[in-house]
C-alpha positions in Angstrom: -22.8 -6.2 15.6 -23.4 -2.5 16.9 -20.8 -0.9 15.0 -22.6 -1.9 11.7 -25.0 0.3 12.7 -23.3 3.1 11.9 -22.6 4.6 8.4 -19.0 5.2 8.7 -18.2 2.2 10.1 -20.0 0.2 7.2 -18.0 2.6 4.6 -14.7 1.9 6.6 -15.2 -1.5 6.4 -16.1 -1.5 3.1 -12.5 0.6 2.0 -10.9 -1.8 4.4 -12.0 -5.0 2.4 -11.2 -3.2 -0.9 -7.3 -2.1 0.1 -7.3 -5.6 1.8 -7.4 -7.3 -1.9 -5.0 -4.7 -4.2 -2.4 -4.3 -1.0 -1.6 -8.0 -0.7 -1.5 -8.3 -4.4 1.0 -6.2 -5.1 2.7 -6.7 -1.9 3.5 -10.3 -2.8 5.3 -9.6 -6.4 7.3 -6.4 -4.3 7.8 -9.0 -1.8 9.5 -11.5 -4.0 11.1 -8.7 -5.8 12.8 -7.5 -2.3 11.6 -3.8 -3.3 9.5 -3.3 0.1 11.2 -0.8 0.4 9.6 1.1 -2.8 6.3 0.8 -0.2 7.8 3.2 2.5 9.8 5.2 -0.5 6.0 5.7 -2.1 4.1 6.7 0.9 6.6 9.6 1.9 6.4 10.9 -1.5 2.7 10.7 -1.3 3.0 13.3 1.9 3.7 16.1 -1.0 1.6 15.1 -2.7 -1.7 15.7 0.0 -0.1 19.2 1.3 -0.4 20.3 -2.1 -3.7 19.1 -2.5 -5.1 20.7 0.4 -3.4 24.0 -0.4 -4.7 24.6 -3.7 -7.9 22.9 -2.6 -7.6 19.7 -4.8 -8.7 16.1 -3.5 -5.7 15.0 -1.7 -5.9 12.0 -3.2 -5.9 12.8 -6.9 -2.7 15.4 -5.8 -1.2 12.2 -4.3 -1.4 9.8 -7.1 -0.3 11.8 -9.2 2.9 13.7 -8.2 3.3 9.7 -6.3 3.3 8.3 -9.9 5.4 10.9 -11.2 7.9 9.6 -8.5 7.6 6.2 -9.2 8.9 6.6 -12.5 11.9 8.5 -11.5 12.6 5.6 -9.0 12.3 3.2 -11.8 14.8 5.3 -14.2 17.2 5.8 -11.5 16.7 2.2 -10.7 17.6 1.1 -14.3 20.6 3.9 -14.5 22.3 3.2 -11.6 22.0 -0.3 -10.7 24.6 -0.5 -8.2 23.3 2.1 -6.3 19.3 1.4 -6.3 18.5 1.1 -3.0 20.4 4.5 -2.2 18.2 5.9 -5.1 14.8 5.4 -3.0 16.5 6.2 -0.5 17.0 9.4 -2.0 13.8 10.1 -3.5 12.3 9.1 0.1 14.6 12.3 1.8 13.2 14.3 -1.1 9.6 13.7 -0.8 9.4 13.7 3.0 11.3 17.1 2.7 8.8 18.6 0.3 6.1 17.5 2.4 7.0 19.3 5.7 7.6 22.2 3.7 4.7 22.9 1.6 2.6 21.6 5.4 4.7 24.6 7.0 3.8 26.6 4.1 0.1 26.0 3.4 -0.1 26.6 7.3 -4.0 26.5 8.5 -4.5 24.7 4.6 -2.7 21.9 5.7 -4.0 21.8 9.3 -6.0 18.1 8.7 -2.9 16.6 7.1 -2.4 14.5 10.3 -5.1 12.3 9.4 -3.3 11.4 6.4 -0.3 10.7 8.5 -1.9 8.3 11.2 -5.1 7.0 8.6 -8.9 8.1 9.2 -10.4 5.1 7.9 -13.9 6.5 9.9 -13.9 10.0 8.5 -14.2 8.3 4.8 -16.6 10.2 2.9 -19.0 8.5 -0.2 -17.1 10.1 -2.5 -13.8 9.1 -0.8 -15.1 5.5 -1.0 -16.2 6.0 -4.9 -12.5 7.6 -5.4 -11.2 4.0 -3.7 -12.8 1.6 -5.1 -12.6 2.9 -9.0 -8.4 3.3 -8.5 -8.1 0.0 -7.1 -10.8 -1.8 -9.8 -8.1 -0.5 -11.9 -5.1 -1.6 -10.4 -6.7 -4.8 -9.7 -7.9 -5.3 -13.1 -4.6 -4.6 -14.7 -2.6 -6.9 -11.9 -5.0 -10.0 -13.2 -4.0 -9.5 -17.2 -0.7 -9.1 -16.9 -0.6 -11.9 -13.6 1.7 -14.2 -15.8 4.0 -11.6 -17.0 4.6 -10.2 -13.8 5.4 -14.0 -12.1 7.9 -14.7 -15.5 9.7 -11.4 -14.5 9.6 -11.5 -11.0 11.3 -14.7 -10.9 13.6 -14.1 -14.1 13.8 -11.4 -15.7 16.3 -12.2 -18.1 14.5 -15.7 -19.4 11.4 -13.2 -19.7 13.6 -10.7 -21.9 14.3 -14.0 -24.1 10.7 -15.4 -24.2 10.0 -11.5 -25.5 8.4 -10.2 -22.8 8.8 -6.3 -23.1 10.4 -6.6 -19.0 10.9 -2.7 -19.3 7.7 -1.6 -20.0 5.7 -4.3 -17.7 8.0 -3.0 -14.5 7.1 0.8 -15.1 3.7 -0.4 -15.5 3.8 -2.2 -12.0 5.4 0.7 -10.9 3.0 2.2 -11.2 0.5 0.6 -10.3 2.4 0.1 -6.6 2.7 4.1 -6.2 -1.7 3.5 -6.9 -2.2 1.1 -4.4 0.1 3.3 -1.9 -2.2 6.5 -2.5 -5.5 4.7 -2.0 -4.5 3.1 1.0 -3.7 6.4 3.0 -7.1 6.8 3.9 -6.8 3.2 5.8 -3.8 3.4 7.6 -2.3 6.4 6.7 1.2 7.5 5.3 2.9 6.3 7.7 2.2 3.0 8.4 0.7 2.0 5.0 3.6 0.1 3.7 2.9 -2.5 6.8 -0.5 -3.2 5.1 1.2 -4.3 1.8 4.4 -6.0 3.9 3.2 -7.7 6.6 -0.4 -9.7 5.6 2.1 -11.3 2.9 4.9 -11.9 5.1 1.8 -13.7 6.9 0.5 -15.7 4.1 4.5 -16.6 3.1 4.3 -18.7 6.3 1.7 -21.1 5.3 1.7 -21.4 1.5 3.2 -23.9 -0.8 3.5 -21.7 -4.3 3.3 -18.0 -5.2 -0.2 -18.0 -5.9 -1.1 -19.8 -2.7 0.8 -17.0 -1.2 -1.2 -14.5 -3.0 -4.6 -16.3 -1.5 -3.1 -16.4 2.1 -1.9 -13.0 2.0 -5.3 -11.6 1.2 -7.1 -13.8 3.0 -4.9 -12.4 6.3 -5.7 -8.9 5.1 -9.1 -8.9 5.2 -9.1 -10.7 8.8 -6.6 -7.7 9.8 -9.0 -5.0 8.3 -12.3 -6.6 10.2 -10.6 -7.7 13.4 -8.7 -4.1 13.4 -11.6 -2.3 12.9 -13.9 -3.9 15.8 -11.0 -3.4 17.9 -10.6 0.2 17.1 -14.6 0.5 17.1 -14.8 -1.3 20.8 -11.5 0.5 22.6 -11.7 3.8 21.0 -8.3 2.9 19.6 -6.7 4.8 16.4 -8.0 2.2 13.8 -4.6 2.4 11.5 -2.8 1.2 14.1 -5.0 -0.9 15.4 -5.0 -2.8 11.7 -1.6 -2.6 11.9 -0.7 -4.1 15.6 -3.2 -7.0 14.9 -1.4 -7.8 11.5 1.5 -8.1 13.6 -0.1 -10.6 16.3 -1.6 -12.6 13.7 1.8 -12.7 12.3 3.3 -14.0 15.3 0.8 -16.2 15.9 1.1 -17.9 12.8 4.8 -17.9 13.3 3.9 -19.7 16.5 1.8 -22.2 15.4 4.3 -23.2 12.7 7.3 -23.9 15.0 4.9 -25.5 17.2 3.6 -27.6 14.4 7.2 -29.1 13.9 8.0 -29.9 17.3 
């Protein structure tokens, strides 16, 4: 195992493993919700987020989460507003952030010169305190996901039998909100803006194919994730591939695969 060998392979495999768990996680409740699309919506916002960062000299990723989280709750109220018209409201706030992003780059000029890394991921170039910034955001999402696991199923399958049984529906889907535009942010570094919606999309769609009940699907998904993040990462490592897209493509043949073997299994 050369590439253990070296320090920032050990700390990209060790951000790897930790986006592997909260991706998959909330990936599977957005999954079911049909709100992928909040995923893509997120991670363009996030792009204004990191210019402004670099221009007044912030970490990117605390500039991220939190103009990403201010935008998460204006998707949720225009959601809730306009109900007929909530995909067209992401839509929308997509347009807006990706705008803003490619502006303040152009305007931050030689500020904003590394912002490409955020684009296409640089798992490798994570730093100790980039890894310390990871792991405490997703503890956090994570920890929050577990206590209110049972709320979020109720609402994610019904939300109006929730609203009866008293569950406060409202305030649990800003919370998850939330904690989605989180999970976004500190899964950049992995894969990068944009392709980091495929981490939370496709190791689920994967895990869909095999499991039996929501929380199966939950186990499956993560399970995939992690073997996308280690397999990705040795590939990257051994072909001197880009290793966010390297994550990425091997999600998708492991997809496949399993797709595969499926059909195959009912012949």
């Amino acid at each position: 195992m050369e590439f253990l060998d070296y320090g920032f392979m050990q700390r990209a495999l060790l951000a790897g493993f930790i986006i592997a768990i909260v991706c998959p996680l909330i990936g599977s409740f957005l999954f079911l919700k049909r709100l992928s699309m909040i995923g893509d919506a997120l991670a363009h916002i996030s792009m204004a987020g990191i210019a402004t960062g670099l221009i007044i000299g912030v970490n990117p990723i605390v500039s991220a989460l939190a103009i990403t989280m201010l935008a998460s709750l204006v998707i949720d109220y225009l959601r809730k507003h306009f109900k007929k018209y909530d995909e067209i409201s992401i839509a929308i706030i997509m347009a807006a952030g990706l705008g803003m992003g490619i502006i303040l780059i152009t305007i931050g000029g030689s500020d904003t010169a590394n912002v490409v890394s955020y684009l296409f991921g640089s798992i490798i170039a994570i730093s100790p305190s980039d890894l310390f910034l990871i792991a405490i955001i997703s503890s956090v999402v994570l920890l929050i996901t577990i206590l209110m696991y049972n709320k979020l199923f109720y609402i994610t399958f019904d939300e109006e039998s929730a609203k009866i049984r008293g569950i406060h529906v409202d305030r649990i889907n800003i919370i998850f909100i939330l904690l989605t535009a989180m999970t976004i942010v500190v899964s950049i570094k992995v894969t990068g803006i944009l392709l980091v919606s495929s981490l939370i999309t496709i190791p689920v769609a994967t895990g869909f194919q095999l499991a039996r009940s929501f929380r199966h699907t939950v186990l499956f998904s993560i399970f995939f994730a992690q073997l996308n993040v280690l397999l990705g990462l040795i590939c990257s490592f051994y072909l001197d591939w880009p290793p966010g897209g390297t994550i990425i493509i091997t999600s998708l043949i492991i997809l496949f695969l399993v797709i595969g073997l499926k059909q195959l299994s009912r012949c």
